[in-house]
C-alpha positions in Angstrom: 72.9 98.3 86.2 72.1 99.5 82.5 73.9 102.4 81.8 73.0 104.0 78.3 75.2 105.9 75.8 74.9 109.5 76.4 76.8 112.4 74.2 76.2 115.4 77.2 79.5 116.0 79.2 79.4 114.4 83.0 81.0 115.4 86.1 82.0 111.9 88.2 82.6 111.9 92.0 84.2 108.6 93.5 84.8 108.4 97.2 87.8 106.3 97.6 88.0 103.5 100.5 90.6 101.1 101.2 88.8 98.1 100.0 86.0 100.1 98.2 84.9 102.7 95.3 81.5 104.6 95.9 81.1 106.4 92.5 78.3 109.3 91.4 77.8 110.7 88.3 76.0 113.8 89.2 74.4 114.8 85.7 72.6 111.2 85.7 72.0 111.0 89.7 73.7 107.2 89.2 75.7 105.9 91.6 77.6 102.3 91.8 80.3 100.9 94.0 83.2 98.5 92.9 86.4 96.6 94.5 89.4 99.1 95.0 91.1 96.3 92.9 92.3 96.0 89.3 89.8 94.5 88.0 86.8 96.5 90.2 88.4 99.7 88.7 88.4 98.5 85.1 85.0 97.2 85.4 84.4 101.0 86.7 86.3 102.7 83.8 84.4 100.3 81.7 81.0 101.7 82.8 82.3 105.1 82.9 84.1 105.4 79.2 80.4 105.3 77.8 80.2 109.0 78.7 81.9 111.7 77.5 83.1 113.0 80.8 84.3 116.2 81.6 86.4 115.6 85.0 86.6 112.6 88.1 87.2 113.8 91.1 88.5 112.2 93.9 89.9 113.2 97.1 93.7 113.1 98.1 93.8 109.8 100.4 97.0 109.1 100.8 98.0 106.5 97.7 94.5 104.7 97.6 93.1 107.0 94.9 96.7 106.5 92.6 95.7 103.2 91.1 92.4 104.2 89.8 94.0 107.7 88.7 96.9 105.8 86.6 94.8 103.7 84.9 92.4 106.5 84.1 95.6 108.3 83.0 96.4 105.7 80.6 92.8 106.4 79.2 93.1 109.7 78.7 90.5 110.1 81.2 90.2 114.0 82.9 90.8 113.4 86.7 91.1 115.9 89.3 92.6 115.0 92.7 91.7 117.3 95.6 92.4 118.1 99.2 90.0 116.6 101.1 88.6 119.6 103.3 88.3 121.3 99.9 85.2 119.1 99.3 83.9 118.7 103.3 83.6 122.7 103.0 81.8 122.3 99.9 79.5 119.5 102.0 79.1 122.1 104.7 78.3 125.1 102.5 75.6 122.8 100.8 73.9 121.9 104.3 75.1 118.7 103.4 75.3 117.0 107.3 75.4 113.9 106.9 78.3 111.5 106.0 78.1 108.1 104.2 80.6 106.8 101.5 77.5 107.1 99.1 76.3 110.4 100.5 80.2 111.5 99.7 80.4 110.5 96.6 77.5 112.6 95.6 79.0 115.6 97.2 82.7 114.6 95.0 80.2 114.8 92.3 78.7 117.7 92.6 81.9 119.6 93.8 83.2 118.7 90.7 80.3 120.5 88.8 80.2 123.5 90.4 83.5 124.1 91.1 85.4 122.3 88.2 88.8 121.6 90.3 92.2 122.2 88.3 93.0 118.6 86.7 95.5 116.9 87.9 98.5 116.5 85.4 99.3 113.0 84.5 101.3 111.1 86.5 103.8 108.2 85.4 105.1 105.6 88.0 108.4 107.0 87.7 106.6 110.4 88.5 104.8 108.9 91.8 108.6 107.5 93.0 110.0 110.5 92.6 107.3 112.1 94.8 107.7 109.4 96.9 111.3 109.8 97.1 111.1 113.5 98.0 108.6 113.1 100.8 110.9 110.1 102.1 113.6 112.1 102.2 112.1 114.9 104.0 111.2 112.7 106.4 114.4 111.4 107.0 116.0 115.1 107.1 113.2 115.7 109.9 114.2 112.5 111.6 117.7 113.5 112.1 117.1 116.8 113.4 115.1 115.4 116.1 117.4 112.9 116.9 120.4 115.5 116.8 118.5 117.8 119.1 117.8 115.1 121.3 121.9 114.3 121.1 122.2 117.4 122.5 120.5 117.8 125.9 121.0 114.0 126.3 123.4 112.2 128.8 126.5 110.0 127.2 124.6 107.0 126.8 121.5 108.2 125.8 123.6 110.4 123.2 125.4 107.2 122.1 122.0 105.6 120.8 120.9 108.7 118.8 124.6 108.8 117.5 124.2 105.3 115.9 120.5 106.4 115.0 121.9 109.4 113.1 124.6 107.7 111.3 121.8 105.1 110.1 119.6 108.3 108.8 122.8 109.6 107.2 123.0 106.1 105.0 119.2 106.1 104.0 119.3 109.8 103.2 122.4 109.1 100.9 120.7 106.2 99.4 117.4 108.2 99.2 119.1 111.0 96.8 121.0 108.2 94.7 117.7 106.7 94.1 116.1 110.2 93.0 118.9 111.1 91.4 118.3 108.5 89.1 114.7 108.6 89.0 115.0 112.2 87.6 117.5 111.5 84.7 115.3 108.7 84.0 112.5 111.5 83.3 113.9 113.0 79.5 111.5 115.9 79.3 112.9 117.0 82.6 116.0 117.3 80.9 116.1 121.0 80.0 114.1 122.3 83.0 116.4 121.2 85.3 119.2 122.8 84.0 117.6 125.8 84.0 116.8 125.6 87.9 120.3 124.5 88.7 121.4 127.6 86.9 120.2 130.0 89.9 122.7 130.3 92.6 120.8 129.0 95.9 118.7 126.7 93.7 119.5 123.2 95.0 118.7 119.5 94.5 116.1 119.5 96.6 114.1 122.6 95.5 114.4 120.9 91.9 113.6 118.0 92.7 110.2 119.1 94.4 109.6 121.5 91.8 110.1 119.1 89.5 107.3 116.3 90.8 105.0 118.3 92.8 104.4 121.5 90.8 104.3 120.4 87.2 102.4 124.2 86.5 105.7 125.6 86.9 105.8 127.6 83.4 102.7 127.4 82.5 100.7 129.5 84.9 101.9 134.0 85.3 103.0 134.9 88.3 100.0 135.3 90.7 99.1 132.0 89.8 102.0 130.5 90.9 102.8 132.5 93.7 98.8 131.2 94.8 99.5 127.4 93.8 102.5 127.7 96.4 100.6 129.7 99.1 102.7 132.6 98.8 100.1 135.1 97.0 98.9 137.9 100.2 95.5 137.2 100.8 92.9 140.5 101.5 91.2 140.6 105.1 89.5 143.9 104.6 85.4 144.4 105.5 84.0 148.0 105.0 86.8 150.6 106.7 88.7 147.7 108.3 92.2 147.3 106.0 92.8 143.6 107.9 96.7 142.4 107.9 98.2 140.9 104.4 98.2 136.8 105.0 99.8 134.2 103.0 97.2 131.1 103.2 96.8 127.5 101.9 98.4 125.9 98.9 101.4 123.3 98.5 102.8 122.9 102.1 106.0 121.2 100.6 106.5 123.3 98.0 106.7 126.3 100.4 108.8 124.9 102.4 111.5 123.6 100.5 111.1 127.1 99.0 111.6 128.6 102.5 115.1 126.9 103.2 115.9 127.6 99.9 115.5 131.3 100.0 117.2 131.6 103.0 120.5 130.5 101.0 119.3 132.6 97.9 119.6 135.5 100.7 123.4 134.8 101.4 124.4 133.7 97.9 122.3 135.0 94.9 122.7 138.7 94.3 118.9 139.6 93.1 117.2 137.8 96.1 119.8 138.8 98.4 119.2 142.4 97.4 115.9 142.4 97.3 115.8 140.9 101.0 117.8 143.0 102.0 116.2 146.4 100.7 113.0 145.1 102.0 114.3 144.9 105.4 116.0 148.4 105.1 112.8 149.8 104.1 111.4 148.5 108.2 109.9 145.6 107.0 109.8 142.3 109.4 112.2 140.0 108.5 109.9 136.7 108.5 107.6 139.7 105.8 110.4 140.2 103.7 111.5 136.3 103.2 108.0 135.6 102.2 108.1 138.2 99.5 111.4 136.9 98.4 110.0 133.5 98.3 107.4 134.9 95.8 110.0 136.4 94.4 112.2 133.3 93.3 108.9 131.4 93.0 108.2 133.8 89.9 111.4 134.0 88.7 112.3 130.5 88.4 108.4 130.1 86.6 109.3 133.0 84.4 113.0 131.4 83.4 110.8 128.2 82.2 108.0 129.7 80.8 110.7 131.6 78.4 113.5 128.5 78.5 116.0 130.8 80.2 119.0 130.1 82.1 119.9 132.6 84.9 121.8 135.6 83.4 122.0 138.2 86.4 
C-alpha cells in the first residue's frame, strides 16, 4: 500500500485482536491490518508516523492493546485507550449493525473524530506492574473473603482446606505489597505525591497506591472533573416536571471502590470526613447517600492537596 505524506491532522482507529491489528485512518478512508507482533506494530507505526496524527484509539482489551500503546508512547504518539462499550454505543447511535474487525476499526476511527476521547497518559512498564500489582492484589483480598466466608458455615474438614487456602492468600498478599511497595519508590516523581496522600488520616497504602497508577489526573483536573472521572459526580434524571432521583453512574470502578473502603475509615478516624458524614446523616440523609458524598468529598480534597502540593493541615 502507497501511503503519501500528508500535513492535515488524522484520527486513527485500530481494533485490537489477539494475533491481529485492523487499523483505519478515518480522514483518508485507509485501512490496513498487521501482526499483533513487534515487528507487525513497528511496520504499523512506520506507516502511520507519515501523518501528523491527532489521536489512536483503541479499545481497552485486557493487555493486548499495551504493546502497541508503549511503543507508540516511546514515539510520542497521541493514544487514547477506551472502554469498549464507549465505542459499541457510538456503533449503535451511527446505525452501524454490523460487526467485522475491519468494520470496527472504522467505527474506533470515527469515534475518535467525533468524540476526541481523553488521551491516555503515558504509561511506563514500571507503571503497568504497578497496575498490575494493585489489581492482583485486590483479587487476592477478594479471594480470601470468600474463602473465609466459606470457613465459616463449613464443617471441620471442609474448614481445614480453606484454613490452609487462606494462610497461602495471606503469603501472596504479603509478597504482592513488598513487590508494589518497591515498584512505587522505584517511581521518583511519585515521590512528593505520595507523601501528601499518606498525610490524610484514613488515607492508606492501598488508596495511594491506586490513585497513584490508575488516576494519574489527580491534580490536574477541578473538582467536578474528578469527582466524574471516579463516578462519583450525581448525574440529572429530570424530563419536563419530572425532578428524577440524583445517581452516581460510570467511571473508574476501582478507583471508587478502594475510595469506598477508604472512606469508611476516614468516617471513624479523620475529623473533616468524619464530620461531614456525620452532619449529613443528622440532617435525614441515607447513610449509603451521605458516604457517597463524602467519597466526593475526600476525592476532591486529596485532588485539591496535589494540585496546590499540600500536606493535610486540619
Amino acid at each position: 500500500m502507497t501511503i503519501n505524506n500528508e500535513n492535515t491532522g488524522v484520527n486513527v482507529g485500530i481494533d485490537v485482536g489477539k494475533f491481529q491489528l485492523d487499523i483505519h485512518i478515518w480522514e483518508r478512508d485507509r485501512h490496513f491490518t498487521v501482526e499483533n507482533d513487534e515487528a507487525g506494530i513497528r511496520e504499523a507505526l512506520k506507516i502511520l508516523k507519515r501523518y501528523r496524527i491527532e489521536r489512536i484509539t483503541m479499545e481497552a482489551t485486557g493487555r493486548y492493546e499495551m504493546a502497541f500503546a508503549y511503543l507508540a508512547f516511546e514515539m510520542g504518539i497521541p493514544v487514547a485507550i477506551v472502554r469498549p462499550i464507549l465505542a459499541r454505543q457510538f456503533a449503535k447511535a451511527a446505525d452501524q449493525l454490523a460487526k467485522t474487525d475491519k468494520i470496527d476499526a472504522k467505527i474506533i476511527a470515527r469515534f475518535s473524530a467525533v468524540m476526541q476521547p481523553r488521551l491516555t497518559a503515558q504509561r511506563s512498564k514500571n507503571l503497568q506492574l504497578i497496575k498490575d500489582l494493585v489489581t492482583r492484589r485486590r483479587q487476592l483480598i477478594n479471594m480470601r473473603t470468600q474463602e473465609s466466608n466459606r470457613e465459616k458455615v463449613s464443617g471441620k474438614e471442609v474448614a481445614r482446606s480453606c484454613n490452609r487456602l487462606i494462610k497461602a492468600i495471606n503469603k501472596d498478599i504479603e509478597w504482592t505489597e513488598k513487590k508494589l511497595a518497591k515498584a512505587v519508590n522505584d517511581e521518583p516523581a511519585w515521590s512528593e505525591r505520595k507523601q501528601l496522600l499518606d498525610s490524610v488520616p484514613g488515607v492508606g497504602n492501598a488508596l495511594v497506591w491506586t490513585l497513584l497508577s490508575e488516576m494519574p489526573e489527580l491534580g490536574t483536573l477541578n473538582n467536578k472533573e474528578i469527582a466524574a472521572l471516579a463516578g462519583l459526580a450525581p448525574i440529572n434524571r429530570d424530563s419536563g416536571k419530572t425532578k428524577g432521583k440524583r445517581r452516581i453512574l460510570g467511571g473508574r470502578h476501582n478507583v471508587r471502590t478502594t475510595l469506598y473502603m477508604a472512606t469508611l475509615s476516614a468516617t471513624q478516624c479523620n475529623p473533616v470526613i468524619g464530620g461531614f458524614y456525620k452532619h449529613l446523616v443528622g440532617q435525614g440523609k441515607h447513610k449509603k447517600v451521605a458516604l457517597t458524598a463524602a467519597m466526593r468529598k475526600l476525592l476532591t480534597i486529596l485532588n485539591a492537596m496535589v494540585r496546590e502540593g499540600q500536606a493535610w493541615a486540619h
